[in-house]
DOTIKE-762029 format. One record per residue: x, y, z of N, C-alpha, C in turn; residue in three letters. Coordinates in steps of 0.02 Angstrom, whole numbers. Each point is the difference from the previous one (the first is absolute). Layout:
<rec n_px="X" n_py="Y" n_pz="Z" ca_px="X" ca_py="Y" ca_pz="Z" c_px="X" c_py="Y" c_pz="Z" residu="Ala"/>
...
END
This chain:
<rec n_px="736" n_py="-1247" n_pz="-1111" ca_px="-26" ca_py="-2" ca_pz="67" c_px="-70" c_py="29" c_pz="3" residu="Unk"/>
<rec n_px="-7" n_py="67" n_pz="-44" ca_px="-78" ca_py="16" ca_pz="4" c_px="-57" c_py="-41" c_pz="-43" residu="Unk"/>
<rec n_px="34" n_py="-30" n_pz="-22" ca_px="-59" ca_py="-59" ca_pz="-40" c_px="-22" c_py="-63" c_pz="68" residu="Unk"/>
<rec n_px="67" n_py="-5" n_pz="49" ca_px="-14" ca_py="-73" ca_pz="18" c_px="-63" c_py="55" c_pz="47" residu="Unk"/>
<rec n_px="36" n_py="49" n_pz="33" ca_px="-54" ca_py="35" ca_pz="52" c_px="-66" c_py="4" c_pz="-54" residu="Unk"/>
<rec n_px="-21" n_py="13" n_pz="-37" ca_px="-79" ca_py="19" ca_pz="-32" c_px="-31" c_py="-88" c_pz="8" residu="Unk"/>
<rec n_px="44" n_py="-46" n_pz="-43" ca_px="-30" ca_py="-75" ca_pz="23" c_px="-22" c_py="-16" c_pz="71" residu="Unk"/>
<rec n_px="39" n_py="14" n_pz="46" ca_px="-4" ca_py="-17" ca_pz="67" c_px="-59" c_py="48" c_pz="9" residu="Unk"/>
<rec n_px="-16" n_py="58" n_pz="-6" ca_px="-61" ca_py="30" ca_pz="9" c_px="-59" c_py="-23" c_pz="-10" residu="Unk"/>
<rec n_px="15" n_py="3" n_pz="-90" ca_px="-68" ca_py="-56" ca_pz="-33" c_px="-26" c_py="-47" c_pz="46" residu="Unk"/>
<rec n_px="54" n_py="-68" n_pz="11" ca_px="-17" ca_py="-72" ca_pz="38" c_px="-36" c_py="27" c_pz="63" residu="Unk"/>
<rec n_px="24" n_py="65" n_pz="56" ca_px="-24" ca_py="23" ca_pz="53" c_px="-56" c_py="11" c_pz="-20" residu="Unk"/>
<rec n_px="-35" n_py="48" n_pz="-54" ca_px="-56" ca_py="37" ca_pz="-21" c_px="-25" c_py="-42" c_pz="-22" residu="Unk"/>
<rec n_px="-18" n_py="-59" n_pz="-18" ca_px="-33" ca_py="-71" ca_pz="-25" c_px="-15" c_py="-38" c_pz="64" residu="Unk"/>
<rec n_px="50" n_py="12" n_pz="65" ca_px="-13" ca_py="-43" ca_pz="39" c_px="-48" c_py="29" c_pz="49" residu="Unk"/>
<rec n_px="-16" n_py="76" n_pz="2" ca_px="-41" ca_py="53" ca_pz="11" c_px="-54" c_py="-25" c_pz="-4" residu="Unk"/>
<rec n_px="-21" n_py="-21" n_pz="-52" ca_px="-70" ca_py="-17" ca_pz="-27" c_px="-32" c_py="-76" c_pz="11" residu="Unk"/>
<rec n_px="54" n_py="-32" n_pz="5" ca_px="-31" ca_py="-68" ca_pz="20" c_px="12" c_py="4" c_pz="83" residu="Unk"/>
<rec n_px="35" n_py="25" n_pz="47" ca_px="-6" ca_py="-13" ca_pz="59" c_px="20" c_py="72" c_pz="37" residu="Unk"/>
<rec n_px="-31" n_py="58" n_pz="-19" ca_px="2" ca_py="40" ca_pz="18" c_px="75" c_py="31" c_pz="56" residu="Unk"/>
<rec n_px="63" n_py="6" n_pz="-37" ca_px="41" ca_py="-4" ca_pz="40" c_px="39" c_py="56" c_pz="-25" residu="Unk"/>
<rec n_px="20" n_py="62" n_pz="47" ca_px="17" ca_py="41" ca_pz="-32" c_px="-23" c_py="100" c_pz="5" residu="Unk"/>
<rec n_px="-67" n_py="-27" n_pz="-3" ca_px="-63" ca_py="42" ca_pz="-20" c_px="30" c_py="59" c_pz="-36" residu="Unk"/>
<rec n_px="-20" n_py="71" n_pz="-19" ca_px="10" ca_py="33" ca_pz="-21" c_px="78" c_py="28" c_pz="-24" residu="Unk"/>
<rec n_px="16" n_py="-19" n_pz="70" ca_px="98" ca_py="29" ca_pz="-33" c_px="33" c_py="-38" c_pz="-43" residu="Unk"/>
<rec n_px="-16" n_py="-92" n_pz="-20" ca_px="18" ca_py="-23" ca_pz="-59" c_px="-17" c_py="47" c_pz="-78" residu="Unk"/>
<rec n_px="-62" n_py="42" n_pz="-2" ca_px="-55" ca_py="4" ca_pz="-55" c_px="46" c_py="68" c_pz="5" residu="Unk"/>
<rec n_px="40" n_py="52" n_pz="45" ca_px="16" ca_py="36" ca_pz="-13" c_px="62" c_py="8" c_pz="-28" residu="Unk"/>
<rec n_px="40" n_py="-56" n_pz="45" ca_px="66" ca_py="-27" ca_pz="-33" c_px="10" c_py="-20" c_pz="-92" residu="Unk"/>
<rec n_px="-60" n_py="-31" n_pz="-17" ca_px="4" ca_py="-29" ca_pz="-66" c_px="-29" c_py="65" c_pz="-43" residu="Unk"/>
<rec n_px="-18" n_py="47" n_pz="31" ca_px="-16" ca_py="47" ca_pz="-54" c_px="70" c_py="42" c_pz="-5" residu="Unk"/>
<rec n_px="12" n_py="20" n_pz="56" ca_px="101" ca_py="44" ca_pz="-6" c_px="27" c_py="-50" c_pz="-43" residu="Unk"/>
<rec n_px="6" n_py="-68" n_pz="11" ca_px="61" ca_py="-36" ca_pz="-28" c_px="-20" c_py="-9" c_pz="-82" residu="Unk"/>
<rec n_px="-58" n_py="5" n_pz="-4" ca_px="-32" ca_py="3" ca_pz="-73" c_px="14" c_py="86" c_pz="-34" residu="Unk"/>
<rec n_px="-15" n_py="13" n_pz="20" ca_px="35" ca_py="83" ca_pz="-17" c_px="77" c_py="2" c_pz="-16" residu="Unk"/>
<rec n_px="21" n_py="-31" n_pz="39" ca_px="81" ca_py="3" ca_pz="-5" c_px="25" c_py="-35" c_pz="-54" residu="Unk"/>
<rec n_px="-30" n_py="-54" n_pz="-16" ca_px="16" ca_py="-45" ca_pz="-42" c_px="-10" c_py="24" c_pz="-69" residu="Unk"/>
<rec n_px="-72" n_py="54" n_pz="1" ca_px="-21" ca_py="37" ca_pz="-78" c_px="55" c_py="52" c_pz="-14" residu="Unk"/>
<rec n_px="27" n_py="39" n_pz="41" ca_px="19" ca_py="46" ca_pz="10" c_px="74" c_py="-22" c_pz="-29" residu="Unk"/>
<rec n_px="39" n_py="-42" n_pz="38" ca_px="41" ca_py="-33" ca_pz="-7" c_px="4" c_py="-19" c_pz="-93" residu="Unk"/>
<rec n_px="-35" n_py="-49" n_pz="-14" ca_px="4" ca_py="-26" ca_pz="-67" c_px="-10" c_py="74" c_pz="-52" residu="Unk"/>
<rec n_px="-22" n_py="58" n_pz="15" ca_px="-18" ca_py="48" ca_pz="-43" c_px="68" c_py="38" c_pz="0" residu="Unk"/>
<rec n_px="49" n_py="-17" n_pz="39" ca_px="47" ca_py="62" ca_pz="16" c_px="55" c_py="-46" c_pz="-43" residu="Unk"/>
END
């Protein structure tokens, strides 16, 4: 389930950039869920 959530972020955080949708709380979202995911695979 936390993999499909980091994809669904990504596609959000990609869609950020081409049509500005989102703004900052996507870019903050994908940095927690990216943390979690390092954190996660190290444990």
């Amino acid at each position: 389930m936390l993999e499909t959530l980091i994809v669904v972020l990504i596609v959000l955080w990609l869609l950020g950039f081409s049509f500005h949708v989102g703004g900052s709380l996507i870019h903050t979202l994908l940095v927690i869920a990216l943390i979690v995911f390092i954190v996660r695979m190290l444990s």
